[in-house]
C-alpha positions in Angstrom: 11.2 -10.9 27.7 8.0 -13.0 29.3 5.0 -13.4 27.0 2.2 -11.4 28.2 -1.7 -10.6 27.7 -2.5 -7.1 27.2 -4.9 -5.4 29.9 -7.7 -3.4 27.5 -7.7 0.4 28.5 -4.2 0.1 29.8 -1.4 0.8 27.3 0.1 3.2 25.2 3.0 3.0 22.9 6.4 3.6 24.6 7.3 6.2 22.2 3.9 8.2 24.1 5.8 7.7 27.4 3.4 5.2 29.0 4.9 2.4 30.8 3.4 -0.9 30.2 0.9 -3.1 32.9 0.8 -6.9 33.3 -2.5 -8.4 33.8 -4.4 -11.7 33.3 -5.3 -12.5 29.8 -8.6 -11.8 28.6 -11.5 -14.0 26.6 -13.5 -12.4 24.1 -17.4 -12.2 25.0 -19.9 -12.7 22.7 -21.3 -8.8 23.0 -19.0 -7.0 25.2 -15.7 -6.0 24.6 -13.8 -5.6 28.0 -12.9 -1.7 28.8 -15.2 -0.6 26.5 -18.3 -2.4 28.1 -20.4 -2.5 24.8 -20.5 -2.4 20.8 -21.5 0.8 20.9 -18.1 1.8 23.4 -15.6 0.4 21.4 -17.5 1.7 17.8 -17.4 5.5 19.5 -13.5 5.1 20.1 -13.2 3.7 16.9 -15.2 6.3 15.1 -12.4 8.7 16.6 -9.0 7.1 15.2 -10.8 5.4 11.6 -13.0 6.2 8.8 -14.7 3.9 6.2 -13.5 3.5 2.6 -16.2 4.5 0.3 -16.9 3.3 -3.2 -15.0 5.6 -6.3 -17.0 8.3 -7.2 -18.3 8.5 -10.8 -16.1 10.6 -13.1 -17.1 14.0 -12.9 -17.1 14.7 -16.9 -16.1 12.9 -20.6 -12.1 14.1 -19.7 -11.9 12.3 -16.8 -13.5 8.8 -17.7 -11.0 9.2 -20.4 -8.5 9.9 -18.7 -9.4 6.8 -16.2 -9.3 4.4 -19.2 -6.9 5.8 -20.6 -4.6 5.2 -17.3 -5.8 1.7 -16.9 -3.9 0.6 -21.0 -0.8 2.8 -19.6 -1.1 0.7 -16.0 -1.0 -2.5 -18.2 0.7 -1.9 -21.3 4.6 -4.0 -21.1 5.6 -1.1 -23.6 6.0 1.5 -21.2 9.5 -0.5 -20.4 12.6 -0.8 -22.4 12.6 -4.6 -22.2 8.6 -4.7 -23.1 8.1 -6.8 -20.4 7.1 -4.9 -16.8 3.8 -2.7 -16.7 2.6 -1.4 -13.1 0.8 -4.8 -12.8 4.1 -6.3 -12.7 4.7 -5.5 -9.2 1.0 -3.5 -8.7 -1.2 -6.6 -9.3 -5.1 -6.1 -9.6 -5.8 -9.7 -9.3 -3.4 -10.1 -6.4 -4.4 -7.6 -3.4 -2.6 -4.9 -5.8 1.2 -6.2 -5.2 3.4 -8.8 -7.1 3.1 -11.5 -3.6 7.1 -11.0 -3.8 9.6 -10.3 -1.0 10.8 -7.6 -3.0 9.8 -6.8 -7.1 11.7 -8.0 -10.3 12.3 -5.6 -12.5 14.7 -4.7 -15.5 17.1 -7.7 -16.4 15.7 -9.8 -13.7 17.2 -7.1 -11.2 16.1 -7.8 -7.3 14.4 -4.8 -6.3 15.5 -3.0 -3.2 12.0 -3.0 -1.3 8.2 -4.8 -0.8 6.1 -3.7 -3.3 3.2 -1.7 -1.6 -0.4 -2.1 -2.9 -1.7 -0.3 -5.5 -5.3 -0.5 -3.6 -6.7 2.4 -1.0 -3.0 4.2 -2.4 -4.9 7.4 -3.0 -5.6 7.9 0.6 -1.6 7.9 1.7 -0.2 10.7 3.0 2.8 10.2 0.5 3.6 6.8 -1.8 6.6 5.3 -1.5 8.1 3.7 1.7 10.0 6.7 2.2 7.3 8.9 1.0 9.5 10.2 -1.5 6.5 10.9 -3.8 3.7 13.4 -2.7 1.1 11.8 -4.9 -0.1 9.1 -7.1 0.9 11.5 -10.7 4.2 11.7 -9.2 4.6 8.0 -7.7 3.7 7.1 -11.3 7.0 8.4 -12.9 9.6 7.0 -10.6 9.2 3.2 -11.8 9.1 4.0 -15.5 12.6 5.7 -15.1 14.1 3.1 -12.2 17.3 1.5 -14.0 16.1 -1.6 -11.5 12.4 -1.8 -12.6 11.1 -0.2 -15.9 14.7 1.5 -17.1 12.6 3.6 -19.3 12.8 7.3 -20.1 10.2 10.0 -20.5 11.0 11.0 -24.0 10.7 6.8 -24.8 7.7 6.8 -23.4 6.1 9.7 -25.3 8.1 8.5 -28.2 6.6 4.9 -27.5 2.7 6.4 -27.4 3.1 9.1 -30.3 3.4 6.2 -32.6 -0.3 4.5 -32.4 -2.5 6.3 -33.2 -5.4 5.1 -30.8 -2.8 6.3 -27.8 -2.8 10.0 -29.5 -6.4 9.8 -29.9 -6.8 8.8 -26.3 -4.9 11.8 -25.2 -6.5 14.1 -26.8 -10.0 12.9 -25.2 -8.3 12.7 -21.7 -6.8 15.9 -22.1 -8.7 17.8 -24.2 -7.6 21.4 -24.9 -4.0 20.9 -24.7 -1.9 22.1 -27.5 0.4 18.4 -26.9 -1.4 16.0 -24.6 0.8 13.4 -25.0 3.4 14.2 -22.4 5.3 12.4 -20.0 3.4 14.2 -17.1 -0.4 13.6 -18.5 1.0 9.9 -19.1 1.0 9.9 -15.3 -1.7 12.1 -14.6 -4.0 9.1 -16.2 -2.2 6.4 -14.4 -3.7 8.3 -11.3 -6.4 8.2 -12.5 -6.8 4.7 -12.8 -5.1 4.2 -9.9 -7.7 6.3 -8.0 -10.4 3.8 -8.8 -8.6 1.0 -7.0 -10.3 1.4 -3.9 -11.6 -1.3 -1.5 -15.5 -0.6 0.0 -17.5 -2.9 2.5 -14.9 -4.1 4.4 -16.5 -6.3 7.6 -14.6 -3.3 9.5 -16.1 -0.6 7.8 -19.9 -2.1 8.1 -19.3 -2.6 11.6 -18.3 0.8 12.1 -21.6 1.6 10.2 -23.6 -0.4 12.7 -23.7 -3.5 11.8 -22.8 -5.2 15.1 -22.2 -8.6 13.7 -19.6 -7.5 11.2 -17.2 -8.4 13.6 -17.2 -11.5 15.8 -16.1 -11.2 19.1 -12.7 -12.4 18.7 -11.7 -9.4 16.0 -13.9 -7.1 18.5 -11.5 -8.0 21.1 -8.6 -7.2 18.3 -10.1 -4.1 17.6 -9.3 -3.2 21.5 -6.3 -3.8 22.0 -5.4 -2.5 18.0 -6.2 1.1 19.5 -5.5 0.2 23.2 -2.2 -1.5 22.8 -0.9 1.6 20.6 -0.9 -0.1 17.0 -3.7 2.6 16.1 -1.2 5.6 17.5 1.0 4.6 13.9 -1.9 3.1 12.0 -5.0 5.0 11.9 -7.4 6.8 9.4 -8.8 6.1 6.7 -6.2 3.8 5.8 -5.3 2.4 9.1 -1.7 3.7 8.5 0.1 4.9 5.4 0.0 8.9 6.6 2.7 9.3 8.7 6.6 8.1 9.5 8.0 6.5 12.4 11.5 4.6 13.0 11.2 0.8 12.8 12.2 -0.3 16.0 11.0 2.2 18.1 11.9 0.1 21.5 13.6 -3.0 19.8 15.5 -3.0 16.4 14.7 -6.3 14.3 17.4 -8.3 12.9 18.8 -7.6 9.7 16.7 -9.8 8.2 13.9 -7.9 9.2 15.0 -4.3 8.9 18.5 -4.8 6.4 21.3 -2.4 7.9 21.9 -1.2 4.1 18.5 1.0 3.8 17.9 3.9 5.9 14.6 4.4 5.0 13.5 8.1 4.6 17.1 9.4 5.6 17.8 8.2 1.9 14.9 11.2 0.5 15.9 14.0 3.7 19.5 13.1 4.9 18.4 14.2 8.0 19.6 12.3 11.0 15.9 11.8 12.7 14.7 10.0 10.1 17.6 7.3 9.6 15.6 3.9 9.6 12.5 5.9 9.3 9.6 4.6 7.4 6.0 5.6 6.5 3.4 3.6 8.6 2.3 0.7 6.0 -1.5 1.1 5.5 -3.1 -1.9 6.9 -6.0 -2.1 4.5 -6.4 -5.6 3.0 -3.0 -6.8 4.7 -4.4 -10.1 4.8 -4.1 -10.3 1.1 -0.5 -8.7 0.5 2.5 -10.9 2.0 5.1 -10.8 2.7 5.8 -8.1 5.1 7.4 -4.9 5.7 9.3 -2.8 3.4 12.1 -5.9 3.4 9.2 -8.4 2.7 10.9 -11.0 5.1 7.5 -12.4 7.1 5.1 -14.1 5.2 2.8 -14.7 8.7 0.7 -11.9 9.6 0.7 -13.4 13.4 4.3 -13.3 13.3 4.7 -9.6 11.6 1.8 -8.7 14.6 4.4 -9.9 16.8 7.7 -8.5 15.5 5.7 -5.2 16.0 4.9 -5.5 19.4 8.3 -6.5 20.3 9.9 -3.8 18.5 7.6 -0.6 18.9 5.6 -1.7 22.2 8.5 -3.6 23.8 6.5 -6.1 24.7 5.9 -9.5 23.8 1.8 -10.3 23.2 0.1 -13.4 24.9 -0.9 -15.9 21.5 -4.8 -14.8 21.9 -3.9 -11.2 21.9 -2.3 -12.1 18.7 -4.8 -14.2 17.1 -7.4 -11.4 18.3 -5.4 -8.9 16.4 -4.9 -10.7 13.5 -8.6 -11.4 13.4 -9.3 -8.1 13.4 -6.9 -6.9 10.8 -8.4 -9.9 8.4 -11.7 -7.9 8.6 -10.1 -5.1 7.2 -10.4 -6.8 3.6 -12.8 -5.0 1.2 -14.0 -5.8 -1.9 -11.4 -6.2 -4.4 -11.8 -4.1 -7.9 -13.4 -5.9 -10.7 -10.9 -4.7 -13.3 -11.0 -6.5 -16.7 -7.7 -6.0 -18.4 -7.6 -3.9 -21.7 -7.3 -4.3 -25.4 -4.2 -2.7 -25.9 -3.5 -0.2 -28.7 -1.1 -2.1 -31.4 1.9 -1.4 -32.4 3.0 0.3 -35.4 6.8 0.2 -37.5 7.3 3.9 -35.9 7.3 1.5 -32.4 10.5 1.6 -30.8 11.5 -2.1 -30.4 11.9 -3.8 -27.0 15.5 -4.1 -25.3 15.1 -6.7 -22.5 18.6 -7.3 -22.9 20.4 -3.7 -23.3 21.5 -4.4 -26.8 23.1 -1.5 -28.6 20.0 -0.4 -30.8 21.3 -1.0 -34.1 21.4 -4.7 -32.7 17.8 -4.9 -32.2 16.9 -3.4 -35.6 
């Protein structure tokens, strides 16, 4: 397979049913982007496939900036494990792009975990959370790592056990939920994860200013990216809000990567359906702040962003990009970084004799006592 440059205006993803053109590689200008002829061109078309991140709103009423600082102690707190030692921000981390910067998470007994930790920022605008989209929202996505035996290996009457004895925690609750006959419940403690979690969201990205007008938001090399992003059909799997992280398509729509890549032993969302079209099927990874979160894919196996830009063309455009159509796109996608979350970790309620004890090592309980 030659290495080619990517003709603006020309292409479509195979799986659309548009053949691919050869044509001579392009240069980026400095104020007009090829097929699209000016800023204003390519910002119409880009209006029509993305929309800008917006700062979090205010909490609406006493409850809910309760509940959101409440969720932000739980997102912390070790206790929410057996062990005492994973929180969310294990693997979710605030000061790190919102993942753990590991090829896949370690969880419970220094377990390898079976998949790239997606980021915890811009998660509220997913379709579904998960790689397999197992989860149809942040509440529930917060109550599958608290009970995996490979992450948290926790239970929900532990965890309601764990905050019904401090104080503070029941206190909280109540605030955050107020008018509940028991607010401390496995469900409201992931109701205020949520919360939290819904807080974590990225504004003023160069992208999204640019899409607001600002012409020089973007140089003219991540203009150029921006073109063939949505003309080469990267935007046809990653659009929105999110620029992905909506939908599911099988990886290796053309090509299938090496094991390495894409490991034969997960199926993807044929593991949640057991339905035959989705076997290797994955949710579109939201591109938001990808410069910030390697390594990549759901097997975390590329730490380059050019070279993850490249596996993809190969194996869903069945093509192999010229190196300045990469580097364009990879420009592009580094303007997609917003500003991170100021988030100042919390005092944490302490601990009281009613406690239950950590377990990192699975010690029969009258061993720990």
């Amino acid at each position: 397979m030659s290495r080619i440059a990517v003709p603006l205006g020309a292409l479509l993803v195979l799986s659309f049913g548009v053949a691919f053109a050869q044509g001579q590689e392009t240069t980026p200008s400095d104020d007009v982007v090829p097929a699209y002829g000016t800023d204003e061109d390519l910002r119409r078309a880009a209006q029509d496939l993305f929309d800008v991140v917006l700062p979090a709103a205010p909490p609406a009423d006493e409850a809910e900036a309760a509940r959101r600082e409440l969720g932000a102690k739980l997102f912390f707190d070790p206790r929410m494990s057996s062990s005492g030692l994973f929180s969310c921000q294990s693997c979710h981390n605030v000061g790190l792009g919102g993942v753990d910067a590991l090829p896949t998470s370690v969880g419970h007994g220094w377990q390898k975990g079976p998949r790239n930790a997606p980021t915890v920022y811009n998660a509220l605008f997913n379709g579904a959370q998960f790689w397999d989209g197992r989860a149809a929202d942040l509440a529930e996505q917060a109550m599958g790592p608290v009970q995996a035996a490979v992450e948290m290996n926790n239970t929900p009457d532990q965890v309601v056990a764990t905050l019904n004895s401090m104080e503070a925690y029941r206190e909280h609750f109540i605030q955050a939920f107020p008018g509940e006959v028991d607010p401390v419940s496995f469900a409201n403690f992931a109701t205020a994860i949520a919360a939290f979690e819904e807080t974590l969201v990225t504004p003023g990205a160069a992208f999204d200013r640019w899409l607001n007008g600002d012409d020089a938001a973007l140089s003219a090399e991540q203009k150029q990216g921006l073109g063939l992003f949505m003309d080469a059909g990267c935007a046809s799997c990653h659009n929105g809000i999110n620029v992905g992280g909506h939908d599911y398509y099988p990886f290796g729509v053309v090509e299938r990567p090496g094991a390495e890549v894409l490991p034969e032993g997960d199926r993807g969302r044929f593991q949640v359906t057991e339905t035959a079209a989705d076997d290797y099927v994955f949710r579109a990874a939201p591109l938001r702040n990808v410069a910030l979160t390697p390594p990549y894919f759901h097997s975390g196996a590329v730490w380059s962003l050019e070279e993850a830009v490249d596996i993809m063309a190969t194996a869903q455009l069945g093509t192999e990009l010229a190196e300045a159509d990469i580097a364009a796109i990879t420009a592009f996608l580094n303007g997609l970084t917003g500003e991170q979350p100021q988030v100042a970790h919390p005092v944490l309620p302490p601990r009281t004799d009613e406690t239950p004890l950590p377990n990192p090592f699975d010690l029969p309980l009258d061993a720990i006592r």
